[in-house]
FILO-386434 format. One record per residue (C-alpha): residue in one letter; x, y, z; chain; residue number from 1. Coordinates in nm, 4 decimals, always signed. Layout:
N
[site 'a'; [X; Y; Z]; 'A'; NUM]
...
END
This chain:
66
[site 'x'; [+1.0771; +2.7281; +5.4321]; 'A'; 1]
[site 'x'; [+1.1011; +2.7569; +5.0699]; 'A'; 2]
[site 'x'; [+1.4151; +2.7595; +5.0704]; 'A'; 3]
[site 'x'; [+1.5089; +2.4401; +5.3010]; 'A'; 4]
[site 'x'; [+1.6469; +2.1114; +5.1965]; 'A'; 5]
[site 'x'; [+1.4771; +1.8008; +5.3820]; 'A'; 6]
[site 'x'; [+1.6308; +1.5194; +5.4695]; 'A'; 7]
[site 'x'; [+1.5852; +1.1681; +5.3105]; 'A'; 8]
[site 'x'; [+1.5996; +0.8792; +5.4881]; 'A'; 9]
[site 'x'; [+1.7993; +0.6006; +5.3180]; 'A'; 10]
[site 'x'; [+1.7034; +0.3008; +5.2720]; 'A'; 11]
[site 'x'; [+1.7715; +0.0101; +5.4546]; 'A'; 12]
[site 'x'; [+2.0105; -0.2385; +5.3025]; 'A'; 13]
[site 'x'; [+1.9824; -0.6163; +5.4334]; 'A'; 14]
[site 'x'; [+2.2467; -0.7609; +5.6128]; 'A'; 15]
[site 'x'; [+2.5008; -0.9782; +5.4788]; 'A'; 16]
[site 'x'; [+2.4889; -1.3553; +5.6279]; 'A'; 17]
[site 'x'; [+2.8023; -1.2848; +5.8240]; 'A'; 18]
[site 'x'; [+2.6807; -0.9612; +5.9664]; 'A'; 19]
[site 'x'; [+2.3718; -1.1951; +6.0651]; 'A'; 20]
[site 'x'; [+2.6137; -1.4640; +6.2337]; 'A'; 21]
[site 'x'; [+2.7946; -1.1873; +6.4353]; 'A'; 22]
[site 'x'; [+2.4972; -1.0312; +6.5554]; 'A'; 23]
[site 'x'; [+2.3366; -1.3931; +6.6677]; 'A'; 24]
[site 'x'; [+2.6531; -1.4439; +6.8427]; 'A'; 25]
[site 'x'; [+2.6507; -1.1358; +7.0377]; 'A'; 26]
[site 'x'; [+2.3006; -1.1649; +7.1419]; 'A'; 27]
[site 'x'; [+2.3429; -1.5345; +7.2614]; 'A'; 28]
[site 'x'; [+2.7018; -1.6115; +7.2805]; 'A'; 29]
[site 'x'; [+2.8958; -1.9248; +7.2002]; 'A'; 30]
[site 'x'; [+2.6867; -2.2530; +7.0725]; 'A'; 31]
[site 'x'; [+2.7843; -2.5290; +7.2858]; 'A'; 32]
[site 'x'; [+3.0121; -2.8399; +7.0906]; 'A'; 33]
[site 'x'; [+2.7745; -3.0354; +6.8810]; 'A'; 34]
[site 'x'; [+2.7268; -3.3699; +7.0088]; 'A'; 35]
[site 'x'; [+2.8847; -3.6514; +6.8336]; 'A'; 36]
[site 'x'; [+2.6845; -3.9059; +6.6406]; 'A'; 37]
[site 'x'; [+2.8190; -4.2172; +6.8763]; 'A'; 38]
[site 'x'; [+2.6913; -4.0330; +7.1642]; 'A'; 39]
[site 'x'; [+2.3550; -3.9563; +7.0748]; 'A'; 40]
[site 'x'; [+2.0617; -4.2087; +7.1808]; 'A'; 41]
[site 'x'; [+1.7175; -4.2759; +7.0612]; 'A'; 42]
[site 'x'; [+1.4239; -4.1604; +7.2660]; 'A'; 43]
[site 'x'; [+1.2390; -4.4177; +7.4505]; 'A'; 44]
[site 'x'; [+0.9209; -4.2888; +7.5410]; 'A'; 45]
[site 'x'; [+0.8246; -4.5218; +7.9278]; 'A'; 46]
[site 'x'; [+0.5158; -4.3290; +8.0560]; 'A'; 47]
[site 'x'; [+0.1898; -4.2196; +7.8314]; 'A'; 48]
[site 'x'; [+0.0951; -3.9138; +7.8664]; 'A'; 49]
[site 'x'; [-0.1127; -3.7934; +8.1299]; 'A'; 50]
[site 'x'; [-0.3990; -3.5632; +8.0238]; 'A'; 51]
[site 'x'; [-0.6932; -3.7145; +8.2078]; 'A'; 52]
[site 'x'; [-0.7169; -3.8432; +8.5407]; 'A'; 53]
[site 'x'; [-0.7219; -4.2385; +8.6597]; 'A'; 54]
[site 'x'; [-0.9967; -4.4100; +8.6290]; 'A'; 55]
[site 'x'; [-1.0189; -4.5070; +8.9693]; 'A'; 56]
[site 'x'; [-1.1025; -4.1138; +9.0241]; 'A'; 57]
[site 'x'; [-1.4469; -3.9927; +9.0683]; 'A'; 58]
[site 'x'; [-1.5430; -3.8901; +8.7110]; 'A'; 59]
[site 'x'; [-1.7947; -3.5872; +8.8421]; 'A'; 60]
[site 'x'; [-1.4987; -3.4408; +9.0507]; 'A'; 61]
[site 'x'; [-1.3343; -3.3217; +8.6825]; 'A'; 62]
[site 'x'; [-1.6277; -3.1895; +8.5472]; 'A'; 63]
[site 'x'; [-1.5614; -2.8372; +8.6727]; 'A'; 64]
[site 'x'; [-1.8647; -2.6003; +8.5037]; 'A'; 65]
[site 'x'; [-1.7273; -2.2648; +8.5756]; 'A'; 66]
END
């Protein structure tokens, strides 16, 4: 007891940015090619979005009071 040593913990040194790179690649593998500037495209967006219902619905048939 008096006579014991205790151990003591060490502290944690950060990882380097290439210890950080090898441990991303392990957990999710390979990054696909990135995709060349002449084949991107620009977004067109066609349809709004859709958080209500038509207005031909029946209005009192959304107002669910739970």
């Amino acid at each position: 007891m008096a006579g014991e040593q205790q151990e003591v913990p060490m502290a944690e040194q950060p990882f380097t940015e290439d210890e950080y790179a090898f441990l991303r690649q392990i957990r999710f593998g390979e990054l696909p090619p990135a995709v060349r500037p002449e084949d991107r495209v620009a977004l067109t967006e066609t349809d709004p979005g859709r958080d209500r219902p038509e207005e031909a619905e029946d209005p009192v048939r959304w107002n669910v009071q739970g």
